[in-house]
N, C-alpha and C positions, 0 to 999 in steps of 0.2 A: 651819469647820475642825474644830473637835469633834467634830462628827457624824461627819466622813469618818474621825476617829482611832477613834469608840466601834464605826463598822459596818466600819473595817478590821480592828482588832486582833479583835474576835468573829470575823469571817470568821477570819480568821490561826490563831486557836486549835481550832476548831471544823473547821477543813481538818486540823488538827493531829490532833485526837484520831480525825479520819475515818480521815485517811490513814493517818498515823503510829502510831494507836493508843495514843495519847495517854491514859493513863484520865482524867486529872483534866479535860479536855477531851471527855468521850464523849457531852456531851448541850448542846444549844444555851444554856439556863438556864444550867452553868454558866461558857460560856463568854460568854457576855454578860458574866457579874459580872467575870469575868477585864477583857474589853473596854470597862468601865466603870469598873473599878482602872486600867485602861491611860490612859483619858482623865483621869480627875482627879490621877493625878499629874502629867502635862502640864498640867493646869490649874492646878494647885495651886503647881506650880514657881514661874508669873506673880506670887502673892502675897509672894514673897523677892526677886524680880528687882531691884536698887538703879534711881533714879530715871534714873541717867544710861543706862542699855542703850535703844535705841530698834528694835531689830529685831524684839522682841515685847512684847506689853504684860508691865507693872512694875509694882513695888506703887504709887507715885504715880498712874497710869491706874485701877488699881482703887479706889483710893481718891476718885479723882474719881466715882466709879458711883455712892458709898453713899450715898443720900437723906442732906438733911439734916438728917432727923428723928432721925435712928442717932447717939449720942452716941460720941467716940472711936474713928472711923471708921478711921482708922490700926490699932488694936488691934486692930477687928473686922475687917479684912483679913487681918490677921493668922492672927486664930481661925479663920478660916472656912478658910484654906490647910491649918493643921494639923486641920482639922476635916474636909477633902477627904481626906488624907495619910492620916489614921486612918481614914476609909471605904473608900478603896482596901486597906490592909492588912484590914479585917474582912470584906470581900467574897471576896477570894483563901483564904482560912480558913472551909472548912464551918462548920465547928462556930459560928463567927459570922456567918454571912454573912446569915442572916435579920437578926438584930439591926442589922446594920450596914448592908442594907439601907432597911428604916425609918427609921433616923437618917439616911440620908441621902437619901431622899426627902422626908423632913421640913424638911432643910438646904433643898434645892431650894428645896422653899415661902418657907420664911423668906430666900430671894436671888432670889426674883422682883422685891421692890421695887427692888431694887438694879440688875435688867438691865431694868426697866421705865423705871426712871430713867434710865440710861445713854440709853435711845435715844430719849427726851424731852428729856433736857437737851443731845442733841448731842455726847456725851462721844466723847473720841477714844482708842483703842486703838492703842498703839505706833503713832501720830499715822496710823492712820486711824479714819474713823467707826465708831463702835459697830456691831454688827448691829441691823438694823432691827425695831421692836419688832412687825412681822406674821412674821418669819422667831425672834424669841427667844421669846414664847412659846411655839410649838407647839417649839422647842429644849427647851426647861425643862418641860413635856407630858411628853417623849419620855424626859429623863433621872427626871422619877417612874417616869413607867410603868417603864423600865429595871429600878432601882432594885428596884420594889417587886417585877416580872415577876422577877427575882436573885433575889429571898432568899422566892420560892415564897408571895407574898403573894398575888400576882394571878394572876388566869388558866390554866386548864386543870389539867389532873391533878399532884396534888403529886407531886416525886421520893421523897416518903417511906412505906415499905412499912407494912401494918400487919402481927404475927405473928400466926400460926396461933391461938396464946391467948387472942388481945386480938379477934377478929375475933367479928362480934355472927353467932347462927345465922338461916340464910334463914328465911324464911317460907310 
């Protein structure tokens, strides 16, 4: 379901700055990050949800995820919601959205053990099964590369110009 909200809502924004002419939408990068703030605060939401809602996973389903090598699992459900919430905000925000990129393909890393575990220990998601751990890692693949492809870490030509000043003479 992630997936379908990270390559809807980019599609969505990115039709946006086609059609509509959109600027903050005029190049795929940044509407990825857009479509990426879109997904974790839908995800991020699950970490406040009280135990009794069963229509979508709550923070007690998340809390069943965290290895239990992770000390004060409750708390670290926690952080990690407001750690999602503060990555969506610094991804929609140029001026941070490299930064907040990085930190949150970092996050990713450090919650692989967490959805490695879910689909080992059987954990259930607003009472059904986790996602299967050959379909969550390349999920958790996909939100690095995201992530890091956002904030102009990875791949292809940077969105950022150099000036006429700064620019080294050919050879």
């Amino acid at each position: 379901m992630t997936v379908i909200v990270l390559i809807a809502a980019t599609l969505c924004f990115r039709l946006s700055g086609a059609v509509l002419g959109t600027a903050r939408f005029a190049t795929w990068r940044a509407s990825a990050a857009h479509g990426l703030a879109v997904m974790l605060v839908m995800t991020a939401g699950a970490h406040f949800v009280p135990s009794g809602v069963t229509f979508m996973p709550n923070h007690a389903d998340l809390v069943a995820m965290v290895p239990p090598f992770v000390p004060f699992p409750a708390s670290v459900v926690y952080l990690t919601g407001v750690l999602e919430l503060a990555g969506a905000v610094g991804l929609v925000i140029p001026a941070t959205r490299r930064p907040a990129g990085i930190c949150l393909a970092l996050l990713f890393v450090l919650m692989l053990p967490a959805n490695v575990h879910a689909a080992l220990a059987g954990a259930t998601l607003a009472g059904e099964a986790a996602t299967p751990l050959w379909q969550r890692i390349p999920e958790q693949v996909l939100y690095i590369a995201v992530a890091l492809w956002a904030a102009d870490v990875l791949g292809g030509r940077s969105g950022r110009t150099v000036s006429a000043g700064s620019a080294s003479p050919a050879l």
